[in-house]
C-alpha positions, 0 to 999 in steps of 0.5 A: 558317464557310463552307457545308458540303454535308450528304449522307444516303444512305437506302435510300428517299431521299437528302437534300442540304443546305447549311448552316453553323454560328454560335455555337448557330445552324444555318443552312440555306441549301439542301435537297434530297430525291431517291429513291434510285435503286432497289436501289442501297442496302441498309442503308447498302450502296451497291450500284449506287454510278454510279447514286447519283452520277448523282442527286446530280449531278443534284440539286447542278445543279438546285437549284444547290448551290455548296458543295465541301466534304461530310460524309457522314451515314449510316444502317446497324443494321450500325454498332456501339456500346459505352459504355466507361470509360475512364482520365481520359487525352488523347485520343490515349492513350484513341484508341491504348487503344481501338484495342488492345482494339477486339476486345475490345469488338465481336465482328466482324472488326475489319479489316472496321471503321472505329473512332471514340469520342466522349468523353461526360462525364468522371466522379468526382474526383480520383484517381477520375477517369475517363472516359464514352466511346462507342466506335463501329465503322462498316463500312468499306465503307460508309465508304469508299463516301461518299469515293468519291462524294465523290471523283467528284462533286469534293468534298472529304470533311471527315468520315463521321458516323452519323446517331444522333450527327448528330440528338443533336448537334441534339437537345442544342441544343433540349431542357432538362437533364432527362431527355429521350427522343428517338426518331429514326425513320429509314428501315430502323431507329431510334435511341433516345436518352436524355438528361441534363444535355444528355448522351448517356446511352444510345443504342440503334439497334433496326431498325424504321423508316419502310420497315416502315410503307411496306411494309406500306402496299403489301401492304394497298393494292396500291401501289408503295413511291412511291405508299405513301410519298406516302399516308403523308405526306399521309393520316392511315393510323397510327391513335391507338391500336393495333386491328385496322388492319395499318399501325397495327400495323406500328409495335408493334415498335418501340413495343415496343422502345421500351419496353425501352429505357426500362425498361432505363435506369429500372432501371439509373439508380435510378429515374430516369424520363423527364420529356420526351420528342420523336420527330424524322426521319422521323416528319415524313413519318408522319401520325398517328404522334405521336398514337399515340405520347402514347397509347402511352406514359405519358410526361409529353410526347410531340411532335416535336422543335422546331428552334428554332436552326435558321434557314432561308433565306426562299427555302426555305419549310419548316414545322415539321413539314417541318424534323425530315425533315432533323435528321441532315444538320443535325446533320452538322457539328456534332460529327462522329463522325468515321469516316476510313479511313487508306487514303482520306486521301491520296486526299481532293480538297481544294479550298479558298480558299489566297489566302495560301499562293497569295501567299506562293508567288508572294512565295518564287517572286520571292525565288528569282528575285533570288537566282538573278539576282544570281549570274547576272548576276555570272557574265555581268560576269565572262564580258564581263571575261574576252572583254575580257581575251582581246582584250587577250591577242590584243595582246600578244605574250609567251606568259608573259602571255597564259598568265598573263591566260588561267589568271586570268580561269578561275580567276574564272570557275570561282568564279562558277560556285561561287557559283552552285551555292550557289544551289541550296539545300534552299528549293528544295522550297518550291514542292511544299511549298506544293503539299503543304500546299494537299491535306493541310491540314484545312479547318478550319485556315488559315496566319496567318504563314509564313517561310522559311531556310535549308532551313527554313520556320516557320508559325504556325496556326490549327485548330479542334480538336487532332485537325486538328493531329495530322492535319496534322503526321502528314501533313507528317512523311510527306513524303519530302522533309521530314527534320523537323517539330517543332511548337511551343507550341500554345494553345486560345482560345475566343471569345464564342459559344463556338468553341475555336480551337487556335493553334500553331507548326511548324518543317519542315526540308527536305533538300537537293533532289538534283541530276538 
């Protein structure tokens, strides 16, 4: 799989990373993190939106990040969800259900939301059958905000994903099938997560994080948030117990939350308790706060969230204790949450490697110019074929016989020209279709055979999900020079290591380009 860029954008600091996905493996090639230039976020908000763009610019040329393709990880406690169950349908049926009743689930102004699910478990059997599903809301804001950096920095924005799902994803990969706490400490907010069977069983984002210990720090010390944040990182201020100490207690709210939390999900799970528990994100930069937490709580483990199947880059030289600062951009593309405002698709700057599409078109460039030559150099025969008739006509003096010979050789050139404009067909849209096709395929999709008649072109294809089908088959039936798009046997295969594939056909039909 190529290099996909991570960006997570935070109100103290914005994290690059570089990295791809083999089997169970995540690998880390580049990362990067830069403070986020001040008051230019709040919450996931992007308030100065050049001032951000300037310091990612910056950081890409710096440490040298070659990858065009973003997803986007954001933080914000204004990202809504609900655990819903749903009827045991396909996918496009439960996302059309979910959008009708969105309103039902979330009392906000829905058009100010992005909606999004993702489909937990499937439960009982039979006739019984149903589905787990979380349904997520993101302000739309916030979204559309990555795809305008995006955009600016020349990238091409595959997904938006909230950083609780991008730490899970990671999370399912490390940790066993019992039931497991994790608790990712993040910049303005938290999320709290519980696990079983390597299955979400309930997410919970509380909004108390890392800047509230940082804060606090400043008030105590009389220092700037920079100084308070490197304190932080490098002295032991979190005691093992809570006392008297302010920036101990600054992190009794969200043990507290904490708390009820798992109380809550005790209470609704006949008793089932927690047998492992880890804290990951931003703890890494908290000295202190994994102690605190073993003595806090009475679970049977409490340490930070190994990252066994994440495999760095030498050149990188980050410690376990470092790795954890990055889970959600890890995470990232693993199994995004998928937040894609319909507005903003067109608009995607896509670049990505089309050397088939890029032969074909030269191959369907070629064809075109033997079809047109053929005629042509026909057109020509028969203009030398009429010069010479005229000659001859010049030579003989029966009028009959000229007018005769005159009238024969335009009848002749009136068929060519016929022919000629026969020429002109519907293929003549293949060159913008190939076009269209290089900005509204996903990236996870590649051509594996193309050709071309009459008006039509045939294609088989490879997707790495049946969303990237429907996506692309939307788009295709959008363009307003393509009169049909019938799609046809469609497979899923799944090799070794456990990546799905989706193999189908299409057919598009083209209508005939108008004469200018």
């Amino acid at each position: 799989m190529a290099n996909i860029l991570t960006i997570s954008i935070g109100s103290m600091s914005i994290k690059l990373c570089e990295v791809s996905y083999s089997g169970n493996s995540i690998h880390l090639q580049k990362a990067a993190v830069i403070r986020t230039p001040e008051d230019s976020v709040e919450d996931g908000f992007i308030k100065d939106e050049l001032a951000v763009i300037d310091a990612i610019q910056q950081s890409l040329a710096v440490n040298k990040f070659e990858a065009k393709t973003a997803i986007f990880t954001i933080f914000s406690s204004r990202i809504a969800s609900k655990e819903i169950t749903a009827p045991d349908v396909k996918d496009n049926k439960l996302t059309q259900l979910i959008t009708a009743n969105a309103g039902d689930y979330f009392p906000v102004n829905i058009d100010e939301y992005i909606i999004t699910h993702k489909t937990l478990e499937q439960i009982g059997a039979g006739k019984e059958k149903q589905l787990r599903v979380l349904v997520l809301a993101a302000p739309k804001e916030i979204v559309m905000s990555c795809y305008s950096i995006g955009y600016k920095l020349g990238l091409y924005v595959e997904r938006v994903d909230y950083a609780g799902n991008s730490a899970v994803q990671v999370a399912k990969r490390e940790i066993s099938a019992e039931t497991t706490l994790v608790v990712q400490i993040q910049e303005d907010n938290s999320t709290i997560n519980i696990l079983k069977n390597n299955v979400l069983q309930l997410q919970r984002i509380v909004p108390y994080g890392k800047s509230m210990v940082v804060q606090t720090i400043v008030e105590e010390k009389g220092i700037d948030e920079y100084e308070a944040e490197e304190m932080l990182g490098t002295e032991e201020l979190i005691h093992d117990h809570f006392d008297d100490d302010p920036v101990t207690n600054s992190l009794r709210y969200l043990t507290n939350n904490i708390g009820r939390v798992v109380e809550y999900y005790v209470s609704r799970h006949d008793g089932d308790r927690i047998e492992k528990a880890y804290i990951t994100g931003a703890s890494a930069e908290m000295l202190g706060v994994e102690q605190l937490f073993v003595n806090e709580f009475d679970f049977p483990v409490m340490e930070t969230l190994p990252m066994h199947n994440v495999v760095a880059a030498g050149t990188l030289m980050l410690t376990e204790r470092v790795m954890p600062r990055f889970i959600a951009n890890l995470g990232a593309g693993i199994s995004p949450a998928d937040f894609i405002p319909n507005e903003e698709i067109e608009k995607v700057n896509k670049e990505v490697d089309f050397k088939l599409l890029n032969l074909l078109l030269f191959g369907s460039v070629m064809v075109a110019i033997v079809i047109i030559a053929i005629p042509l150099i026909q057109y020509m025969t028969a203009k030398s074929q009429r010069n010479s008739m005229q000659e001859k006509v010049n030579e003989i003096i029966e009028v009959e016989a000229v007018m005769n010979d005159y009238y024969n050789a335009k009848d002749k050139l009136g068929d060519m020209q016929n022919f000629y404009a026969l020429t002109e067909n519907a293929d003549d849209s293949m060159g913008r279709f190939i076009k269209d096709m290089e900005t509204y395929m996903p990236a996870d999709s590649a051509v594996t055979a193309l050709s071309i008649a009459a008006g039509s072109v045939n294609f088989n294809i490879t997707a790495a999900s049946k969303e990237s089908v429907a996506k692309f088959i939307i788009q295709l039936k959008n363009l307003d020079y393509v009169s049909d798009v019938v799609a046809g046997a469609l497979s899923e295969s799944e090799d070794t290591s456990g990546v799905k594939t989706v193999n189908y056909t299409l057919t598009c039909t083209f209508t005939k380009v108008a004469e200018e």
